[in-house]
C-alpha positions in Angstrom: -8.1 78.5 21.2 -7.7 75.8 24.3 -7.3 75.8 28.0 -3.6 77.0 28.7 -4.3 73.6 31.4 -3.5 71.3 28.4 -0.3 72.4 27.0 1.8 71.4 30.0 0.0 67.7 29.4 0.4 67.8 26.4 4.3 68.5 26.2 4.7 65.3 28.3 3.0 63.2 26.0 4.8 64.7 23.3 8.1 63.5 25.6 6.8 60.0 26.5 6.2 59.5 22.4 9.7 60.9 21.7 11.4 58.7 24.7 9.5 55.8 23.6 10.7 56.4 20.0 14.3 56.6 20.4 14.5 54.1 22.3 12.9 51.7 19.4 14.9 53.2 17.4 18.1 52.3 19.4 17.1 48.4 19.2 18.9 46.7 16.9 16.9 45.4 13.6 15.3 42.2 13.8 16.5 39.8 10.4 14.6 37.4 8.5 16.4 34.6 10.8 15.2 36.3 14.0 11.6 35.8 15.6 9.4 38.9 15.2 6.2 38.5 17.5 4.2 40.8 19.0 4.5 39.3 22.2 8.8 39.7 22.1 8.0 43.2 20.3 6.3 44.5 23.8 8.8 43.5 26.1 11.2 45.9 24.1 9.7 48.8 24.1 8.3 48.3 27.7 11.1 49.4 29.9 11.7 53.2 27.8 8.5 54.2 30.3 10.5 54.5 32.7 13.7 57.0 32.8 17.1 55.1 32.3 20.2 57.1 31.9 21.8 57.2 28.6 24.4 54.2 27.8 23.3 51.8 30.6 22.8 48.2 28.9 19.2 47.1 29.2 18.6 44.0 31.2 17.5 40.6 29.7 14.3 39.6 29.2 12.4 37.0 30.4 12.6 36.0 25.7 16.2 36.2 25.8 18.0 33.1 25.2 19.0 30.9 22.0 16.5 30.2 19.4 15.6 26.2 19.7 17.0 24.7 16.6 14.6 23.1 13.9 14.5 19.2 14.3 13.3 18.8 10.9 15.8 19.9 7.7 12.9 21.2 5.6 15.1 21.5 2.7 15.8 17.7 2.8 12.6 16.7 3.6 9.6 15.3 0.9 6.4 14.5 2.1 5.3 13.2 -1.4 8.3 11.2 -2.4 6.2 7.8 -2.0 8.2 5.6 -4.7 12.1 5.0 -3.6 14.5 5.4 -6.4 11.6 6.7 -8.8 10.2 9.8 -9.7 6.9 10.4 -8.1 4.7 12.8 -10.8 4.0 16.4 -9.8 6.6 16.0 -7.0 9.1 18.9 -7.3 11.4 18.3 -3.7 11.7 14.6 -4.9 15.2 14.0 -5.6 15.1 10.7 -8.0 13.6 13.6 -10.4 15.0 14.8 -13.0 15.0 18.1 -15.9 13.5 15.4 -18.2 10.9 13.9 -15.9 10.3 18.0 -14.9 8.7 18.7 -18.3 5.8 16.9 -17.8 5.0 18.2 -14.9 1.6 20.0 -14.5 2.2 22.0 -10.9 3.9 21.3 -7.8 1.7 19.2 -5.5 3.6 20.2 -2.6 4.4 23.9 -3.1 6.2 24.3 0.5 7.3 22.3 3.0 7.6 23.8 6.3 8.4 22.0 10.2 6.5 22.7 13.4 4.2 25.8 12.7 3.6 26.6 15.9 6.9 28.7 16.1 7.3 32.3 15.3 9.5 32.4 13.0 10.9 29.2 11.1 12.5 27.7 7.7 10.4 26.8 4.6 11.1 25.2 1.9 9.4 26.8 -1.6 9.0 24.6 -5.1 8.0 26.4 -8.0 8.0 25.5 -12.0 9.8 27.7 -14.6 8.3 26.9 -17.7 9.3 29.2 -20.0 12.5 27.9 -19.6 13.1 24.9 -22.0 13.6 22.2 -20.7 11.2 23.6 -17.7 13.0 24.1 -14.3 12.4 23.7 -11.0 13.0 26.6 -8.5 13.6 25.8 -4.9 13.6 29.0 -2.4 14.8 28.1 1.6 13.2 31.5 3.4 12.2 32.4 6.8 8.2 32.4 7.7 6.9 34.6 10.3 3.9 33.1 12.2 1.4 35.8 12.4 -0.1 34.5 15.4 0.5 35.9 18.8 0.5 32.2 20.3 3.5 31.0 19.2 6.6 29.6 21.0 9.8 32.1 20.9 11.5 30.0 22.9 12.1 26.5 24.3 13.9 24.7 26.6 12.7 20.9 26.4 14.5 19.7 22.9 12.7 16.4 23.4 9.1 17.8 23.1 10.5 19.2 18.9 10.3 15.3 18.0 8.3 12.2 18.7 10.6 9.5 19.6 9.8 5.9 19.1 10.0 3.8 22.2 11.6 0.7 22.9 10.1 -2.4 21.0 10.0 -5.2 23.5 11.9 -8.4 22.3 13.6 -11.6 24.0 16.4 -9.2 24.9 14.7 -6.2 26.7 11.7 -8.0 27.8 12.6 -8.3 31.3 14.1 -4.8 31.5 10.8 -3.2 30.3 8.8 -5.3 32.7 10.9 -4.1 35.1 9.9 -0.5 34.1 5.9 -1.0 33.8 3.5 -1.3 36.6 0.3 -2.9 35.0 0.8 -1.9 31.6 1.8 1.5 32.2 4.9 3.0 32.2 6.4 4.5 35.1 8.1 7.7 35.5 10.0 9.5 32.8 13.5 9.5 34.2 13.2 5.3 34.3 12.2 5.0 30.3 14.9 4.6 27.3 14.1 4.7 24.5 16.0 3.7 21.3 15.4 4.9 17.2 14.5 1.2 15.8 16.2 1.5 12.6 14.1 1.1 9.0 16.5 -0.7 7.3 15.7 -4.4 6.0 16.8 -7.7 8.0 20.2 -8.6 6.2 19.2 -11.8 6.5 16.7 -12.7 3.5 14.8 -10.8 1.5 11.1 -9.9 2.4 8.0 -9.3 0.3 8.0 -5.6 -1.1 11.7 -4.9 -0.6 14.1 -4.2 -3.2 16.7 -5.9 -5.3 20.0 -5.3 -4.5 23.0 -5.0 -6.6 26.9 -5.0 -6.2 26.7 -1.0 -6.5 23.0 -0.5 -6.3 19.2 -1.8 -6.9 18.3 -4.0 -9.9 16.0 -2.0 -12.2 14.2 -2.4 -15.4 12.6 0.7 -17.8 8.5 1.5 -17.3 6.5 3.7 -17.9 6.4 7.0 -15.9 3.3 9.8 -16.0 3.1 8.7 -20.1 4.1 5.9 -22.0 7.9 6.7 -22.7 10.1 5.1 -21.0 11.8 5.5 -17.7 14.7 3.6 -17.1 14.7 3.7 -12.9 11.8 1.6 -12.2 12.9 -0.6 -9.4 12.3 -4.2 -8.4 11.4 -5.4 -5.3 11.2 -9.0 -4.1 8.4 -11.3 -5.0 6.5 -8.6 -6.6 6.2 -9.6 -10.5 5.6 -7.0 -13.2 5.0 -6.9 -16.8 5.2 -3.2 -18.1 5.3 -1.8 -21.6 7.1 2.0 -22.5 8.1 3.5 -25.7 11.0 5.0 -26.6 12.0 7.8 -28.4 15.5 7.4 -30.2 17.8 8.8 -33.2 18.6 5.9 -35.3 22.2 8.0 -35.6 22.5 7.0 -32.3 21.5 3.8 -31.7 24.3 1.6 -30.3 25.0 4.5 -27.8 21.4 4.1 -25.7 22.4 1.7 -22.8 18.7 0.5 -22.4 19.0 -1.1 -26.0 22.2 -2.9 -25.3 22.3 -6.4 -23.7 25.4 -5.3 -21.3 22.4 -3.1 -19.6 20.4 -5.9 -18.3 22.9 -8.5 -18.1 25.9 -6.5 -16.0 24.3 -6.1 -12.7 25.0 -8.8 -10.4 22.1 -9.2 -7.7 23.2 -10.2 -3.9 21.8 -13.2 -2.8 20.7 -11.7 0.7 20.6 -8.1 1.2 24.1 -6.6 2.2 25.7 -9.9 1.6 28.7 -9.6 -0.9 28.0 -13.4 -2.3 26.7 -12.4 -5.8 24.6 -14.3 -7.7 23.8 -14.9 -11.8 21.2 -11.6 -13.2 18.0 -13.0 -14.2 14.6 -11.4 -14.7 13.3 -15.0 -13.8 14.1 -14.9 -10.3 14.3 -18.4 -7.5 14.3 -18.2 -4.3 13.7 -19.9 -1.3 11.8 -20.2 2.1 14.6 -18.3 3.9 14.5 -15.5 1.3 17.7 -16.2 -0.2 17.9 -15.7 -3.9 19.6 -18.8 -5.5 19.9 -18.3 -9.7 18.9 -15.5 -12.1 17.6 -15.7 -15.7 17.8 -13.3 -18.5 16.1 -13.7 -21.9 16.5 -11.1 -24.4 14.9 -10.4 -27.7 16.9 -8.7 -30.2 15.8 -7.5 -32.9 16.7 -4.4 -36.0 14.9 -1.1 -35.7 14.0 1.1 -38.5 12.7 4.5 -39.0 9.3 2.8 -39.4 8.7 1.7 -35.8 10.2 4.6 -34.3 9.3 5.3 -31.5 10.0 2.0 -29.9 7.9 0.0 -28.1 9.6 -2.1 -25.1 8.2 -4.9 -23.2 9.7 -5.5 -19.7 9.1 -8.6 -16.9 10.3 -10.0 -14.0 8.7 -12.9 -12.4 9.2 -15.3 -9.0 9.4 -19.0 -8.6 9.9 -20.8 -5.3 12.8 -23.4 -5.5 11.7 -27.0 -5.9 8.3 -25.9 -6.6 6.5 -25.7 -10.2 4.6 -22.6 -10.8 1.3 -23.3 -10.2 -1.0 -23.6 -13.2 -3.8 -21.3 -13.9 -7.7 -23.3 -13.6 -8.8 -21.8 -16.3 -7.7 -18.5 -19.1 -9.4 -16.0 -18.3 -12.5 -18.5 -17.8 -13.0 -22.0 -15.4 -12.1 -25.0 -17.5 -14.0 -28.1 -16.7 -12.5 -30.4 -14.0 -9.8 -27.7 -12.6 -10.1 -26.7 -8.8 -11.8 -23.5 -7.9 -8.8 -21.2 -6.9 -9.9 -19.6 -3.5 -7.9 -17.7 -0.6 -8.7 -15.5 2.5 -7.9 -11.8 3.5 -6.0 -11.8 6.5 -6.9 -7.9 7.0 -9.0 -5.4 5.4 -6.6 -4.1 2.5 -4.1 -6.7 1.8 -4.4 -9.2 -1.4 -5.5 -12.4 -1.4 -3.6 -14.8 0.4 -3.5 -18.8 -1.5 -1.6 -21.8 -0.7 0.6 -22.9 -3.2 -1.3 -26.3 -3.7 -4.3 -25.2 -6.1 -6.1 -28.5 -5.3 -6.1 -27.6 -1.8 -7.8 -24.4 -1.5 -11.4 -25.1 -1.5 -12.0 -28.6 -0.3 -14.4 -30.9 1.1 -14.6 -34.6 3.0 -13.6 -37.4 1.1 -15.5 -40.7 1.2 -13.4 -43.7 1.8 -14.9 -47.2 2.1 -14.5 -47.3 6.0 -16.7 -44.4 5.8 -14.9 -43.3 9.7 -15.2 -39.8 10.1 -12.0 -40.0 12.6 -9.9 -42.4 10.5 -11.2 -39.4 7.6 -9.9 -36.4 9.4 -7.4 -34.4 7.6 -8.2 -36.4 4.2 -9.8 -33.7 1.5 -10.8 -33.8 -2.1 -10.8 -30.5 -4.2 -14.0 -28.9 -5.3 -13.3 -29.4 -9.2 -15.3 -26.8 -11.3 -18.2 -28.4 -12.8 -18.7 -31.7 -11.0 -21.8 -32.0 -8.9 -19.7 -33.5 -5.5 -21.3 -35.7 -2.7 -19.9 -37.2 0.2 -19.9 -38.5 4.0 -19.0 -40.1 6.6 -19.9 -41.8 10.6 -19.0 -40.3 13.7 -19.6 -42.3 16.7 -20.3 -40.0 19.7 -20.3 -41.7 23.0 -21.8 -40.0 26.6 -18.4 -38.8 27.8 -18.1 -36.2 24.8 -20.1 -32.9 25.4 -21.9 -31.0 23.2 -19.6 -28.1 23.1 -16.6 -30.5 22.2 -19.0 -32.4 19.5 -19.9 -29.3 17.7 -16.4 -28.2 17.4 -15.2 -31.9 15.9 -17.7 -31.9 13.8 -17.0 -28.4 12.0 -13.5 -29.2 11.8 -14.3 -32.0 9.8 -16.8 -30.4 7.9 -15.1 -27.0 7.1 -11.5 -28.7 7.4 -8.5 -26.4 8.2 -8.5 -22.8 6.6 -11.8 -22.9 5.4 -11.5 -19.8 2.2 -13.1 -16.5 2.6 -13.1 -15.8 -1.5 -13.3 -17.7 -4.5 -11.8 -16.2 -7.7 -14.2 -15.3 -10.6 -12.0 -16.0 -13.4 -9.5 -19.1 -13.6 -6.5 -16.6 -13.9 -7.8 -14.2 -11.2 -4.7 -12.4 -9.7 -4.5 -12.0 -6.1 -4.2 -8.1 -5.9 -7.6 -7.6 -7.5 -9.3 -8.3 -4.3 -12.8 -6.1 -5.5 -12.8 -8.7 -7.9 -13.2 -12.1 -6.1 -16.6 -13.4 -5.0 -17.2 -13.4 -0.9 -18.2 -17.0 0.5 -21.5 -16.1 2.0 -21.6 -18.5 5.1 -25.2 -19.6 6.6 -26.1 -21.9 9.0 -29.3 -23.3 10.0 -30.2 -25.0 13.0 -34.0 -25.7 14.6 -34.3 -24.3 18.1 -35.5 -26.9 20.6 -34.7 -26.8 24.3 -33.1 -29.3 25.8 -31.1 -30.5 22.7 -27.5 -30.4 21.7 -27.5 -28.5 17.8 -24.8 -30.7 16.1 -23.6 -29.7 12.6 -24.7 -32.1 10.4 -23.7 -31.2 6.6 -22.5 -28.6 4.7 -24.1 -27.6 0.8 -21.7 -25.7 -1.2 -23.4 -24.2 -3.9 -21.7 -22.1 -6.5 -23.7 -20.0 -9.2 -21.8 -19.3 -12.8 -22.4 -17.8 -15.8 -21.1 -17.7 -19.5 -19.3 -14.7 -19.9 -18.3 -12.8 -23.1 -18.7 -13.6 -26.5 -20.9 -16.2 -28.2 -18.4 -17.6 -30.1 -16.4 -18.7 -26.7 -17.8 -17.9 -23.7 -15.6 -17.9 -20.3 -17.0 -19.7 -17.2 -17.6 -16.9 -14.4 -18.1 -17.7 -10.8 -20.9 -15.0 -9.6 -21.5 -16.0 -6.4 -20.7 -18.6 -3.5 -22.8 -20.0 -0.5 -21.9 -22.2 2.2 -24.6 -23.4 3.8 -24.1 -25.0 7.5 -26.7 -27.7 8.4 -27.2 -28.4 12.0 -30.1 -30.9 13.7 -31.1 -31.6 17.2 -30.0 -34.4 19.1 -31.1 -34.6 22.9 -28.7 -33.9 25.8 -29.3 -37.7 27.2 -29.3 -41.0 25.7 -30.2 -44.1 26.9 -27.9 -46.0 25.1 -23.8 -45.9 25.6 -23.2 -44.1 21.6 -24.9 -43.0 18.5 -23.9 -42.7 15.4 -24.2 -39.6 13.4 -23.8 -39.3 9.2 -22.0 -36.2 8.1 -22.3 -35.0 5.1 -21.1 -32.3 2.4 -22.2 -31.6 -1.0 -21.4 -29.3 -3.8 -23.7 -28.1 -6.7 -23.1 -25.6 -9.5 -25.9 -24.2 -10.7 -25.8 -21.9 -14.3 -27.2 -18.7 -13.9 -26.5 -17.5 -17.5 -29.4 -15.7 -18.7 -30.5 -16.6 -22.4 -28.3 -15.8 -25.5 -29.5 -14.0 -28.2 -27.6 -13.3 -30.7 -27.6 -10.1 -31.6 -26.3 -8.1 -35.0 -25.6 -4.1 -35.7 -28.1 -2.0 -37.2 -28.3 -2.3 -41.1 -26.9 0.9 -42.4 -28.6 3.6 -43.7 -28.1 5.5 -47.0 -28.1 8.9 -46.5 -28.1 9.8 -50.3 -29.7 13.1 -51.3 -31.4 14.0 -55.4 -30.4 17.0 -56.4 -32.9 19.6 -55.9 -33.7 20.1 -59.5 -34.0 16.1 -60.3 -37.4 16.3 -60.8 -37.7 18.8 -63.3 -39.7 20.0 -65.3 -42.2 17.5 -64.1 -42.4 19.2 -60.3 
């Protein structure tokens, strides 16, 4: 038994809980497609504390409005589609996939693919594998997420703050507008700025390194090998990049002539543009010319045809395409793998941390020194180099007549110049047939320099010692020449400020040694075998 005091209270809890629940119950239910937050949830159910008479429409709330529609198409976007026009392995939304490429598929990489998730409610994209189906499948779901956080945007008003826009690139013909617009570097208010979408598609008016091939109807492309060795025939090929790939095949002899990647009408029928989006075709060829404008000028196809028999199924195909420059040879390797004898050290720079090796196309250029002439003038010598040739011990000089009106400053920088010459390499390859990606692979050019420290005195480069350390590499029977490391060592002396007399001549110098590191060869030979024979246990008997 209670106090009689609380039944009255309690009755008009009892009719708070009862108003509050009809009215819930009048509000329409919220879909998949609508936002459910708490935040929006509250707002409903707020005004049924206070007594409204039956039928009158509820007044907006502060959350009413339209929903701000998603920027990003989740269902056509792939974050791991990384290769265009090729399947990229484990990548279920990528659409240059197909039921074959699906069965080797291990998982999903990117199981869902969603936009901005700080909204309440928003589409996803969802990738799954069936593989009990056969071939395997791949499922793809579009469904609504709910963000289950109570800081989430229901609604917004500024469509420009869904997207990052790119601004305007300056050029010869906006410069002065966008000048216009800055005040030290920094833009002005937001009502003066335009901005434009710069569009990714490739100048029309050559081809540039990396981009693909074109074709009267599409890209050129030649078979390689996907996530295993069997072929797949939608490799493409992009300018100045050369490739050499090997796939196999697997085929019904039944069937032959009706695989297109066997016939010679597959590689031979597409006709390759000249210049991207240009309609002037040009000859197929996997042996490609162009020239300095990016222009592609004649194709060349070779084929090797040949009968295939039940024995060499399945078949193994080789594929390549390769580059040449017009009016240039290709240039000849210095050595295969190892330095030949009397062939110039291949060498390059890195213009930035990541990118290849970049050479000039004259090999007896790229690592150089002075070179002596009988007038032994260092200014009548400028610009005059002789390759460092692998193998030859290299000596030579020159005079440089400094008179009182040049500075110190001035003569240190002549006489570098002359010594380093113009695009002094960074690397030197190891191997004679080095290639240019396999930057980890080519020996740094460590630079020292030493100079004495007196006061008073100008320290004026005076020589520079190249000295390269290689070793025999490989087998006895025909060891390859490896360049293990390089040092370039910068000589400076001391020269006073003042002279008494009107010029003095200075002798600069530069030398090259190579010094053989190898360490001593010992032939070596395997183990000699052991016979592991065993008596039978009773051989001895009776006599044990």
């Amino acid at each position: 038994m209670g106090s009689p005091g609380l039944r009255p209270l309690l009755l008009v809890l009892l009719d708070c809980c009862a108003s509050v629940s009809a009215q819930a119950a009048a509000t329409p239910p919220v879909t998949t497609e609508g936002f459910n937050s708490t935040e929006a949830a509250w707002m409903t159910l707020r005004p049924a504390l206070s007594p409204r008479p039956p039928g009158t429409p509820k007044a907006p709330g502060p959350f009413s409005g339209p929903r701000p529609t998603p920027v990003t198409d989740v269902a056509a976007l792939c974050v791991c589609d990384l290769s265009p026009a090729q399947c990229d392995v484990n990548c279920c939304c990528d659409p240059d996939c197909s039921p074959v490429d699906f069965s080797v598929f291990s998982a999903c990489s990117v199981p869902s693919v969603t936009g901005d998730s700080q909204f309440c409610s928003q589409k996803a994209a969802i990738y799954s594998l069936n593989f009990t189906a056969n071939p395997p499948q791949r499922i793809f779901k579009l469904v609504d997420q709910i963000n289950p956080s109570i800081f989430c945007i229901h609604i917004t008003n500024y469509k420009p703050a869904l997207s990052f826009i790119n601004p305007e690139v300056p050029d010869e013909n906006n410069f002065d507008k966008l000048m216009e617009t800055s005040d030290g570097f920094s833009l002005n208010s937001e009502s003066e700025i335009s901005f434009t979408i710069q569009s990714d598609a490739p100048d029309t008016a050559k081809y540039e390194y990396g981009v693909r091939l074109q074709t009267s109807d599409s890209f050129l492309r030649f078979p390689s090998p996907l996530t295993s060795s069997l072929c797949t025939d939608d490799n493409p090929a992009a300018f100045l990049v050369n490739q050499a790939v090997k796939c196999t095949r697997r085929i019904n002899l039944a069937q032959c002539e009706e695989i297109e990647a066997l016939g010679m009408a597959y590689y031979s029928s597409p006709k390759i543009l000249r210049v991207p989006g240009l309609r002037t075709k040009a000859e197929v060829k996997y042996s490609l010319t162009y020239t300095d404008a990016g222009e592609i000028t004649k194709a060349d196809l070779s084929l090797l045809l040949g009968t295939v028999s039940s024995a060499m199924l399945p078949l193994e195909q080789k594929f390549e395409i390769r580059f040449i420059q017009q009016n240039t040879k290709p240039v000849p390797l210095s050595g295969n793998p190892g330095y030949v004898v009397g062939l110039p050290l291949a060498a390059g720079f890195q213009p930035q941390k990541g990118s290849g090796i970049i050479q000039t196309m004259n090999r007896y250029g790229q690592l150089t020194i002075l070179r002596s002439t009988a007038e032994k003038d260092c200014l009548a010598l400028e610009g005059i180099r002789t390759p460092v040739l692998f193998g030859y011990d290299m000596q030579s000089g020159c005079k440089l007549r400094l008179t009182k009106a040049i500075t110190c400053q001035l003569a240190v920088q002549k006489v570098k110049s002359l010594l380093k010459g113009h695009g002094f390499p960074d690397y030197v390859a190891p191997f004679g047939n080095s290639r240019a990606q396999d930057v980890l692979d080519w020996v740094p050019i460590h630079f020292i320099t030493q100079a004495p420290h007196m006061k008073d005195s100008c320290q004026l480069p005076v020589a520079l010692v190249i000295e390269v350390k290689w070793t025999k590499y490989g087998s006895l029977l025909n060891p390859q020449a490896k360049i293990v490391n390089v040092t370039a060592n910068l000589i400076a002396s001391s020269f006073p400020e003042t002279n008494s007399g009107n010029e003095r001549t200075v002798l600069i110098s530069t030398a090259v040694t190579f010094v053989d590191v190898s360490a001593p060869a010992e032939a070596g030979f395997r183990a000699r075998p052991t016979i592991n024979a065993k008596l039978p246990f009773n051989f001895f008997f009776p006599f044990v």
